[in-house]
VONUMI-303722 format. One line per field, with one value per residue (C-alpha): chain; x, z, y; residue number from 0. Coordinates in nm, 2 decimals, decimal comma. Each point is the difference from the previous one (the first is absolute). Layout:
BEGIN
unit (A_...)
c1 (X_...)
c3 (Z_...)
c2 (Y_...)
pos (NUM_...)
! end
This chain:
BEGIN
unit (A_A_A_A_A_A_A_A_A_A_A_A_A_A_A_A_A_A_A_A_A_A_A_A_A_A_A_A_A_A_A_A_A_A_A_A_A_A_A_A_A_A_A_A_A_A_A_A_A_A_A_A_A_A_A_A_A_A_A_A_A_A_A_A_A_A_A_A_A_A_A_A_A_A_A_A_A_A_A_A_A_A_A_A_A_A_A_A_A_A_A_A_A_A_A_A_A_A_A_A_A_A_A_A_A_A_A_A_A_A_A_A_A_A_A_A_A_A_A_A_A_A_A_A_A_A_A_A_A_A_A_A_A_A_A_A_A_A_A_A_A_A_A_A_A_A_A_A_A_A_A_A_A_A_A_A_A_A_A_A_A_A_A_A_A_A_A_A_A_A_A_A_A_A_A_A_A_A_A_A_A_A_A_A_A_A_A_A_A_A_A_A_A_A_A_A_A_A_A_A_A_A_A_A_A_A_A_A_A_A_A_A_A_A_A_A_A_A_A_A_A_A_A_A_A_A_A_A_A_A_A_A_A_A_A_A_A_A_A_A_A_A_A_A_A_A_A_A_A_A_A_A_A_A_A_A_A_A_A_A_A_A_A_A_A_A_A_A_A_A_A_A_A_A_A_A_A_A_A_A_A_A_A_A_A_A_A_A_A_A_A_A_A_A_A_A_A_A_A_A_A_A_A_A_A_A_A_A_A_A_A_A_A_A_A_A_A_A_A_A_A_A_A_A_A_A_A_A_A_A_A_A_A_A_A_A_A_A_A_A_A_A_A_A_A_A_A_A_A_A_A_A_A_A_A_A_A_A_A_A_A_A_A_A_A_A_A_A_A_A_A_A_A_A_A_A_A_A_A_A_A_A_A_A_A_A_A_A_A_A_A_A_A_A_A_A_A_A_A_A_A_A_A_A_A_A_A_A_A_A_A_A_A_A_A_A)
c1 (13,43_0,09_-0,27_-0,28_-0,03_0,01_-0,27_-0,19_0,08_-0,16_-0,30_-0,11_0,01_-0,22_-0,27_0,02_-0,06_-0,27_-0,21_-0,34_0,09_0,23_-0,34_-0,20_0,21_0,07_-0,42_-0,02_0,29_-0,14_-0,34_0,16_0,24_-0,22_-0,25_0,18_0,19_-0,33_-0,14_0,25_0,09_-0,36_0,01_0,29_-0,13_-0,31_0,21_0,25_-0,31_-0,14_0,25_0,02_-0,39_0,01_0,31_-0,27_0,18_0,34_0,26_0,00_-0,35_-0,30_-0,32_-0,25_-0,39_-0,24_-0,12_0,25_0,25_-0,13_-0,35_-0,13_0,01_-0,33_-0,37_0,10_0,34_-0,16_-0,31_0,31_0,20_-0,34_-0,07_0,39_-0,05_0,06_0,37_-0,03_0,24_0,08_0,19_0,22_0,09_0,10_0,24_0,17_0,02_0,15_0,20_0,32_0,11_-0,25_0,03_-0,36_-0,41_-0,22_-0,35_-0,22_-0,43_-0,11_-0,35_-0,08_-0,23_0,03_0,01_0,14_-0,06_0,16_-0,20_-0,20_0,30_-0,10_0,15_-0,15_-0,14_0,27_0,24_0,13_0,02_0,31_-0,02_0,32_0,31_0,32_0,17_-0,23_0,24_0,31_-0,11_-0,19_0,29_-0,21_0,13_-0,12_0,09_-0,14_-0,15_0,05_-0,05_-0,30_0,11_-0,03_-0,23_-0,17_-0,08_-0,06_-0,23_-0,19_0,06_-0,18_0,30_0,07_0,32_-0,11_0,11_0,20_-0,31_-0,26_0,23_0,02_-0,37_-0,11_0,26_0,18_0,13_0,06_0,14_-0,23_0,22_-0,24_-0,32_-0,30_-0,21_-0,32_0,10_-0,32_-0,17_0,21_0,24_0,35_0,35_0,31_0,28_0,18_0,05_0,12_0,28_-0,11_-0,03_-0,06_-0,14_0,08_-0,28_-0,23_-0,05_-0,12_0,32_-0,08_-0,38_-0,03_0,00_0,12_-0,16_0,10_-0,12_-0,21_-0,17_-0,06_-0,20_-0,17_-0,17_-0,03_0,02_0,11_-0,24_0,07_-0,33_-0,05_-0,03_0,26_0,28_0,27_0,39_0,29_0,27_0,35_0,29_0,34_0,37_0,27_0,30_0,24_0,03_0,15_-0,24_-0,38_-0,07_0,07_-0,18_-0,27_0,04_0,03_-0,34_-0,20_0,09_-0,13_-0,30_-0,10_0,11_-0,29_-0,25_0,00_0,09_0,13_0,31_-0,18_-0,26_0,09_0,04_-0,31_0,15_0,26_0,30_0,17_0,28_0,12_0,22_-0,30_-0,20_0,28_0,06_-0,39_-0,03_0,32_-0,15_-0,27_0,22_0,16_-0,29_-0,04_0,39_-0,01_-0,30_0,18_0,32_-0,14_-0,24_0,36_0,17_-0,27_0,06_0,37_-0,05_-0,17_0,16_0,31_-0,14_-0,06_0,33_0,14_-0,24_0,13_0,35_-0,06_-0,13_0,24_0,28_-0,14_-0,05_0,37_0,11_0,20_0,18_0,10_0,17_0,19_0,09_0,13_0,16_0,23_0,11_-0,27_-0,05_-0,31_0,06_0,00_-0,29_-0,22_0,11_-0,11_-0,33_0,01_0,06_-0,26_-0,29_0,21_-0,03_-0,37_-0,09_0,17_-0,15_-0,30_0,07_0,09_-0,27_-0,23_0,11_0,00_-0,36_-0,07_0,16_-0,22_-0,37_0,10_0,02_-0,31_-0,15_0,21_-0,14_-0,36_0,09_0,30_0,17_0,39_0,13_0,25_0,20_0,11_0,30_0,02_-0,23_0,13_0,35_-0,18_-0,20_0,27_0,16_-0,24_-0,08_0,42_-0,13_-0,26_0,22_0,27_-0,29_-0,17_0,24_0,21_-0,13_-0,01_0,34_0,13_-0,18_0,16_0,37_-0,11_-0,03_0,24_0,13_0,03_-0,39_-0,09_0,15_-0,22_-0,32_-0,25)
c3 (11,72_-0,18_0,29_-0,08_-0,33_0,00_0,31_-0,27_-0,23_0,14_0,15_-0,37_-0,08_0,27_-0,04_-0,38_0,12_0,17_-0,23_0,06_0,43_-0,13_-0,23_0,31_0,23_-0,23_-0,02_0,34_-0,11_-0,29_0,14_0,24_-0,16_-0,24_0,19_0,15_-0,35_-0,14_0,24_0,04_-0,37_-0,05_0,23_-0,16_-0,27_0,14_0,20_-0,32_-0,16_0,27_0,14_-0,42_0,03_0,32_-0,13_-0,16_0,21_-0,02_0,18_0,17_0,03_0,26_-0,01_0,23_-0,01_0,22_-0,03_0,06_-0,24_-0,11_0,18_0,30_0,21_0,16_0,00_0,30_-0,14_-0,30_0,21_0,21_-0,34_-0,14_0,29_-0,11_-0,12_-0,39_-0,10_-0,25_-0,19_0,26_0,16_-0,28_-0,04_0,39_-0,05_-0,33_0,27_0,25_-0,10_-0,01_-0,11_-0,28_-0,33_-0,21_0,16_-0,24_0,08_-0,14_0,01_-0,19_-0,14_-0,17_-0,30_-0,26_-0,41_-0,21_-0,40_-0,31_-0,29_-0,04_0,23_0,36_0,27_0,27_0,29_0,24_-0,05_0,35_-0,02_0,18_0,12_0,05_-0,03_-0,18_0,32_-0,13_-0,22_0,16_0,32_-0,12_-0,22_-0,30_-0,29_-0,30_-0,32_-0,24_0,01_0,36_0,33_0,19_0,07_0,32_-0,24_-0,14_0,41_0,10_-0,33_0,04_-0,37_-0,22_-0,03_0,08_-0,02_-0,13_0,16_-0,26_-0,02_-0,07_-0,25_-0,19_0,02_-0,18_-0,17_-0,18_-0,31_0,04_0,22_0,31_0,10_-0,07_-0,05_0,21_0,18_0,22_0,36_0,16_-0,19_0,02_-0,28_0,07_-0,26_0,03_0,07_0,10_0,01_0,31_-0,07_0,06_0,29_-0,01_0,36_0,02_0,21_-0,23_0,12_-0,17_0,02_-0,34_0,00_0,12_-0,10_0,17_0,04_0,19_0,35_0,04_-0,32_0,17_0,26_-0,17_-0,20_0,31_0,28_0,37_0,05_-0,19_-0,12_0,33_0,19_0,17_0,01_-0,27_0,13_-0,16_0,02_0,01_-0,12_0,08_-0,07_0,17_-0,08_0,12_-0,03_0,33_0,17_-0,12_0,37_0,14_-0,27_0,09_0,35_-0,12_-0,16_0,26_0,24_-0,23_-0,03_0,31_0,05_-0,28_0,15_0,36_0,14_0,35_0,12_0,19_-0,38_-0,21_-0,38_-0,23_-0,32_-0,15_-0,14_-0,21_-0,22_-0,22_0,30_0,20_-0,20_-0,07_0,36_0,04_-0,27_0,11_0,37_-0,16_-0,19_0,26_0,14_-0,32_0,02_0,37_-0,06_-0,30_0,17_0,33_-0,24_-0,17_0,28_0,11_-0,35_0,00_0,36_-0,07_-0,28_0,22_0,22_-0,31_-0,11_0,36_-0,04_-0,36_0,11_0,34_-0,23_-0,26_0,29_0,06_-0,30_-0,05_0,30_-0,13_-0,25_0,28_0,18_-0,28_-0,08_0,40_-0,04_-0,25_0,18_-0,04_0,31_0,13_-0,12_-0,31_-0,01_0,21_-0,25_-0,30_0,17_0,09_-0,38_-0,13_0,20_-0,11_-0,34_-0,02_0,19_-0,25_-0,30_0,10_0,10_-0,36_-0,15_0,26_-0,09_-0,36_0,07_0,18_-0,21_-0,29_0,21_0,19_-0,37_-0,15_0,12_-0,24_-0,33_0,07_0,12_-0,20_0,37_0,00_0,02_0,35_0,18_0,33_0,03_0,37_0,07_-0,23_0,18_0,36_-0,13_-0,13_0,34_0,21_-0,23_0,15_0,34_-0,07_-0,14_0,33_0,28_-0,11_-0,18_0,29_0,21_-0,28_-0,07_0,37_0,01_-0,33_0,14_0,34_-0,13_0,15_-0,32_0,13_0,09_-0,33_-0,22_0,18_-0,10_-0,22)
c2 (7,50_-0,33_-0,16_0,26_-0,02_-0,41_0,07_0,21_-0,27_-0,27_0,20_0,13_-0,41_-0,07_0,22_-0,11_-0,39_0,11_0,23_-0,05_0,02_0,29_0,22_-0,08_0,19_0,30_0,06_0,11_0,18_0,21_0,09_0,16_0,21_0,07_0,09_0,29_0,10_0,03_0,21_0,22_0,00_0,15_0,23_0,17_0,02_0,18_0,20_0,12_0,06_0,20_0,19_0,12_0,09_0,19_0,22_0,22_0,28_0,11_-0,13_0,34_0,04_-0,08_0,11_0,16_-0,11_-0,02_-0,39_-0,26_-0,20_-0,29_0,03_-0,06_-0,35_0,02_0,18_0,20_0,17_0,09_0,20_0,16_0,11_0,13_0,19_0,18_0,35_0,07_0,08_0,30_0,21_0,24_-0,32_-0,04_0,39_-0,01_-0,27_0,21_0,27_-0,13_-0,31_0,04_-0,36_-0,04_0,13_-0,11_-0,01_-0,10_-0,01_-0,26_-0,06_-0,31_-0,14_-0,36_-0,12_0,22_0,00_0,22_0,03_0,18_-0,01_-0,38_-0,15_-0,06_-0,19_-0,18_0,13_-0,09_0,29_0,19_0,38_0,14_0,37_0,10_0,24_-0,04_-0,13_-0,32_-0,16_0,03_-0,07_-0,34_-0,12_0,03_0,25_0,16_-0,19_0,25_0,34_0,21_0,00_0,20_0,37_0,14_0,22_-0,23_-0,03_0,37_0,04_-0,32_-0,06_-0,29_-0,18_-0,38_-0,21_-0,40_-0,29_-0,22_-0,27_0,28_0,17_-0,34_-0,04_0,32_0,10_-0,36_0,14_0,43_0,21_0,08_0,33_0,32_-0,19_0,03_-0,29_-0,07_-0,09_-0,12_0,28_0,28_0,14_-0,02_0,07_-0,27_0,13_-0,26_-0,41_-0,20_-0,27_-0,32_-0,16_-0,37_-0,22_-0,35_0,01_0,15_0,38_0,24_0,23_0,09_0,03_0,37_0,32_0,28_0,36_0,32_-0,02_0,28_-0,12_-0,29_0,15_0,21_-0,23_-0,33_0,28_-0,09_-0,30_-0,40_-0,13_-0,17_0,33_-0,03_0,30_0,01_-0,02_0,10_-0,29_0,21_-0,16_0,17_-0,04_0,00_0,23_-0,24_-0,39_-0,03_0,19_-0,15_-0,08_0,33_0,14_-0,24_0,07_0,42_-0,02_-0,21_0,30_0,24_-0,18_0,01_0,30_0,10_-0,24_0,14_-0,30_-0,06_-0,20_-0,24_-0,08_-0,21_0,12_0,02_-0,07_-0,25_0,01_-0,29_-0,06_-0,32_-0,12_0,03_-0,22_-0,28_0,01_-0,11_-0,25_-0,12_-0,04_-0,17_-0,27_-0,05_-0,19_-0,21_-0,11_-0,08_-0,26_-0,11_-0,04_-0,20_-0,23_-0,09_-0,03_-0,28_-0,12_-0,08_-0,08_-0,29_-0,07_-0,01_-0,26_-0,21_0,02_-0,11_-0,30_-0,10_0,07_-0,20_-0,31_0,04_-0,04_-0,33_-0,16_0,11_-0,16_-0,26_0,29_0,21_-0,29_-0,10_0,34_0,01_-0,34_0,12_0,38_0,23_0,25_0,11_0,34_-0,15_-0,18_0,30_0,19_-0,17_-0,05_0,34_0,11_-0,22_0,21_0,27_-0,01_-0,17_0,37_0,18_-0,18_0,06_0,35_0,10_-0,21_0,21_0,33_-0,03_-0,11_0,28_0,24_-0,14_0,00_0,33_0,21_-0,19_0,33_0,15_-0,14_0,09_0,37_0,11_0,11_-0,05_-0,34_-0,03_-0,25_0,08_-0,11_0,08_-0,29_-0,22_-0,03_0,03_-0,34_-0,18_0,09_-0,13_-0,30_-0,08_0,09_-0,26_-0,27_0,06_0,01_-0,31_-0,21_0,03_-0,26_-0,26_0,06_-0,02_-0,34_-0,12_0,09_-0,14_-0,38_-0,22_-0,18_-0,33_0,01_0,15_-0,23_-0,26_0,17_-0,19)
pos (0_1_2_3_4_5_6_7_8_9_10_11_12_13_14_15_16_17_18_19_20_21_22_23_24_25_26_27_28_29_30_31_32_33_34_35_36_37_38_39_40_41_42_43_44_45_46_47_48_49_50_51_52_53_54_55_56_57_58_59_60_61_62_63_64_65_66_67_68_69_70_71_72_73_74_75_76_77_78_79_80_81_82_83_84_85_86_87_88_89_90_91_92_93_94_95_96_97_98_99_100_101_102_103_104_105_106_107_108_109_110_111_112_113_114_115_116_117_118_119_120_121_122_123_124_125_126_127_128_129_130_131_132_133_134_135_136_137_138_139_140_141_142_143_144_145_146_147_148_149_150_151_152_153_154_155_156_157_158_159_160_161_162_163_164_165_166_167_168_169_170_171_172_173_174_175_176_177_178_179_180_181_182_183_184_185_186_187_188_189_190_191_192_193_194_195_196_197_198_199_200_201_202_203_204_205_206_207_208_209_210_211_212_213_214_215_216_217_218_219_220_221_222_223_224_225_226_227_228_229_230_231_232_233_234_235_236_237_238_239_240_241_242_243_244_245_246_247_248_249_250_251_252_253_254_255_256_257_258_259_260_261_262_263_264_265_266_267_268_269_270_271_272_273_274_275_276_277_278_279_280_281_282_283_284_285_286_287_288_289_290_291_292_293_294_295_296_297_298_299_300_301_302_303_304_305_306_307_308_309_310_311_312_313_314_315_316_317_318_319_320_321_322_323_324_325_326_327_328_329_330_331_332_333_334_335_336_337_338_339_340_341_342_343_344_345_346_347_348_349_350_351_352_353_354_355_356_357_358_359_360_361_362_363_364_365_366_367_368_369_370_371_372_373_374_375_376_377_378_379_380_381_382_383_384_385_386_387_388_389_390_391_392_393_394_395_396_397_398_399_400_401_402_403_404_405_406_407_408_409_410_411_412_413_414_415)
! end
């Protein structure tokens, strides 16, 4: 122990004789860790920050639709999915039938670019109209604040009646109470009767730009085709009963929708069905892309950084020639001077290691002061690159040191 630490000793004085051979080495160093702490520092926080967006459903909760999460990747799928046939109500009162693992269906129809007005107070006209029922809330993780809740009569009757997001509410109604009072939604007359809690987006949604009306008031007024011509479909979201069981209810309700749909065994289905997992699982598929270039462009990185620091090391065991056959002269081993070679690659990894992940840890959450996402560190990495910066220091200060304890001592305290 007594020979390690005087090892350690006398490796910290070396690389302090030589600092400017010593800052040189650590460069290749620090661009390298950094480089991937950065990277993968930003992607988690993009990730944290996304897997928190795409939990609009409950944990418990996926959703049936006819177009598919997240859009389409090319011309072609998105003429196939059009070509889908509408999902309508009759859908979503099948799977309240004949579920047995589910427990809410809420049915929902949506429509973009409104304004709504009370009194000389208007907002823009960038509001979303939600026709839904009261499986809406629940189902979406997003809960009355004030007021109540659509009725399933409020949905049989078709009643004027409208539920504000928490943004609109502000809007028009800053300084009284909006419960009871009545308001023009894109030109029709509609009573509050109840206020979403907010719901803020880091990545700025409009969560709580909407409004939401009964859905057969909904298509009364917008009918069964968008403004494009195209057919109007119900997007179903459903719960399931049990935790443990979302992917048999998943699984439950596929069956029943194809069941509905006429479809054969050998067709594929004509609708979707996501949940949050479902989405993480893709973004995460798709990070995992961005971290595997990151990864193999710091792995070059530190590679040649590694090759540097044999070079250095490999001069720095010549100009100190005439030290290490002194040092053998007087009783040291070759153990002991591999390993304080050895120690000093170490340790100039390591430095450069922390210096690099503090780096990265500083240009991977710039995102953070420009966006207002979550700061994170991955800790994960940072211990895997202050690993692998030892890995470094033993795989290519190896041979230096072996040809530092290798000097006969007789020939080495000749050199000049």
């Amino acid at each position: 122990m007594i020979n390690f630490f005087e090892s350690l000793r006398m490796s910290l004085n070396a690389l302090k004789a030589n600092k400017l051979r010593s800052v040189l080495t650590l460069v290749g160093i620090i661009a390298g860790v950094a480089s991937i702490i950065a990277v993968m520092t930003a992607i988690s926080v993009l990730q944290q920050t996304f897997e928190k967006e795409m939990s609009v459903l409950g944990n418990t909760t996926f959703q049936v639709q006819k177009w598919a999460a997240g859009g389409v990747s090319s011309e072609e799928e998105r003429r196939k999915i059009a070509r889908r046939r509408p999902i309508n109500e009759d859908h979503a009162e099948a799977i309240r039938e004949k579920s047995t693992l589910v427990d809410l269906v809420g049915s929902e129809l949506w429509a973009f670019g409104f304004k709504a007005r009370y009194k000389d107070t208007e907002t823009n006209e960038n509001l979303t109209i939600c026709g839904g029922t009261p499986e809406y809330g629940p189902n979406n993780t997003h809960f009355i604040g004030e007021g109540r809740n659509l009725t399933l009569q409020d949905i049989h009757l078709g009643r004027n009646v409208v539920v504000l997001g928490y943004a609109v509410a502000n809007q028009l109604f800053p300084f009284i109470d909006p419960i009871g009072k009545s308001i023009k939604l894109d030109g029709y007359k509609y009573t509050v009767v109840g206020i979403m809690e907010e719901k803020k987006s880091a990545l700025g949604g409009n969560y709580d730009n909407y409004c939401l009306i009964p859905i057969t008031k909904f298509r009364k007024i917008y009918g069964t085709k968008t403004r494009w011509g195209s057919d109007r479909s119900v997007n179903i979201t459903v719960r399931a009963n049990n935790p443990e069981r979302v992917q048999d209810a998943i699984e439950e309700v596929r069956g029943i929708m194809r069941a509905e749909r006429g479809l054969k065994p050998n067709q594929e289905d004509d609708f979707t069905i996501f949940s949050n997992a479902s989405q993480i699982k893709s973004f995460n598929e798709t990070t995992l892309i961005v971290k595997g270039a990151a990864l193999f462009i710091g792995l070059i990185a530190l590679g040649v950084a590694g090759i540097g620091i044999m070079n250095i090391m490999l001069v720095s065991v010549t100009e100190r020639t005439r030290e290490i056959g002194v040092r053998k002269s007087l009783g040291a081993r070759r153990t002991t001077i591999l390993r304080q070679f050895l120690l000093e690659a170490i340790i100039l990894c390591n430095i450069g290691g922390l210096i690099g992940v503090l780096l990265g840890f500083g240009i991977g959450n710039v995102i953070t002061i420009f966006t207002g996402f979550p700061a994170s560190v991955p800790m994960e990495w940072t211990i895997g690159g202050l690993f692998f910066c030892t890995a470094i220091g033993v795989l290519f200060g190896l041979w230096p040191a072996m040809v530092a304890s290798k000097k006969d001592p007789i020939e080495a305290l000749r050199f000049e």
